[in-house]
N, C-alpha and C positions, 0 to 999 in steps of 0.2 A: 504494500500500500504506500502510496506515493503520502510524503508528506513535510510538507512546510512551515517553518515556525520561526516568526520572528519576533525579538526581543530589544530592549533598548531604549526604548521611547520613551519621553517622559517632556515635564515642561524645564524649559529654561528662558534665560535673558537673550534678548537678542546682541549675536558676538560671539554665545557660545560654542562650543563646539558636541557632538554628539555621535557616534557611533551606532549603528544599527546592525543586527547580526541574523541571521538566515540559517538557522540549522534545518537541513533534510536528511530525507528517509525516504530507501523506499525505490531508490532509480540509479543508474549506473552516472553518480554526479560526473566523473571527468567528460562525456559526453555531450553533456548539455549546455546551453546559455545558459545564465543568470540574471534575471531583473531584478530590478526596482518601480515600480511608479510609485505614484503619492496621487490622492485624494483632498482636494478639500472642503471642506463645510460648504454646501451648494454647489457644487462643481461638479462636473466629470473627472472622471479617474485621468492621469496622465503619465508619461512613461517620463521618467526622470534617467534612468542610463545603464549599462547592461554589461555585460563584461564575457566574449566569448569562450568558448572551449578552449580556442587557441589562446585567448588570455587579453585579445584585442576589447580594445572600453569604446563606448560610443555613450555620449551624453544629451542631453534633449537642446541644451543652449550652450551657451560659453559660460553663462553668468556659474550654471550649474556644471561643468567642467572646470572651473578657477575654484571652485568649495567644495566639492565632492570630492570624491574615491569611491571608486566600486572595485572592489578586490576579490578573489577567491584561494579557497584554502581547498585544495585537491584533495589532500591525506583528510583534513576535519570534515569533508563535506558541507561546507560552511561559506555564506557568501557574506559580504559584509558591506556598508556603507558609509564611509565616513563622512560628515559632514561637519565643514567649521565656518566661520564667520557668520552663522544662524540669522534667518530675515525672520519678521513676522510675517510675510509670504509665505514661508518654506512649512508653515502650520500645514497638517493636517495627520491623515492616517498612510500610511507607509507600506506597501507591498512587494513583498518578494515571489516573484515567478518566475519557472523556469520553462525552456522548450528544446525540446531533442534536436540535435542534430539535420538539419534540413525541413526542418517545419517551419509553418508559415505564419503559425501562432503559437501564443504564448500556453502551453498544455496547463501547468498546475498554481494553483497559488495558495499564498499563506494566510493568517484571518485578518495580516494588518497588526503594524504598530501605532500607536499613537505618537507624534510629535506636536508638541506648543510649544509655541515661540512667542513671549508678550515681555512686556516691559510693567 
């Protein structure tokens, strides 16, 4: 059983910095993409930056390539998301998805972390 779980979230100041983490289960992780998107309050979901098999990142903007990292751990099966210099934009809930090798969609996701960002 395929399964995703991420962890990290929580509120901070804007400026902080914050790590988000992706443990799965469940699928042959060195084969797959790795995502991210984020959600916010009213919004649609949106892909925030992803991080290949190969190890290649692809980010949604610049602003969110200058404060991000999207990393993976092969041996932990673990995808992780760093984020620093924290906006009160960057609020919302936080998703980790993954898709196999040559798909065209995103197969699984996790139930979402919560981020706030407020002064």
């Amino acid at each position: 059983q395929v399964r995703l779980v991420e962890s990290g979230g929580g509120s901070v100041q804007p400026g902080d910095s914050l790590t988000l983490t992706c443990m799965t289960t469940g699928f042959t992780f060195s084969r797959y993409d790795l995502g991210w998107f984020r959600q916010a309050p009213g919004k649609s979901r949106e892909f925030v930056g992803f991080i290949s098999r190969r190890n290649i990142t692809v980010y949604a903007t610049s602003d969110v390539s200058d404060r991000f990292i999207v990393a993976r751990d092969n041996a932990r099966s673990t995808v992780t998301l760093q984020m620093t210099n924290l906006k009160t934009e960057d609020t919302a809930t936080y998703y980790c998805t993954a898709r196999d090798a040559g798909a065209s969609s995103w197969d699984h996701w996790g139930q979402g972390t919560l981020v706030s960002v407020s002064s």
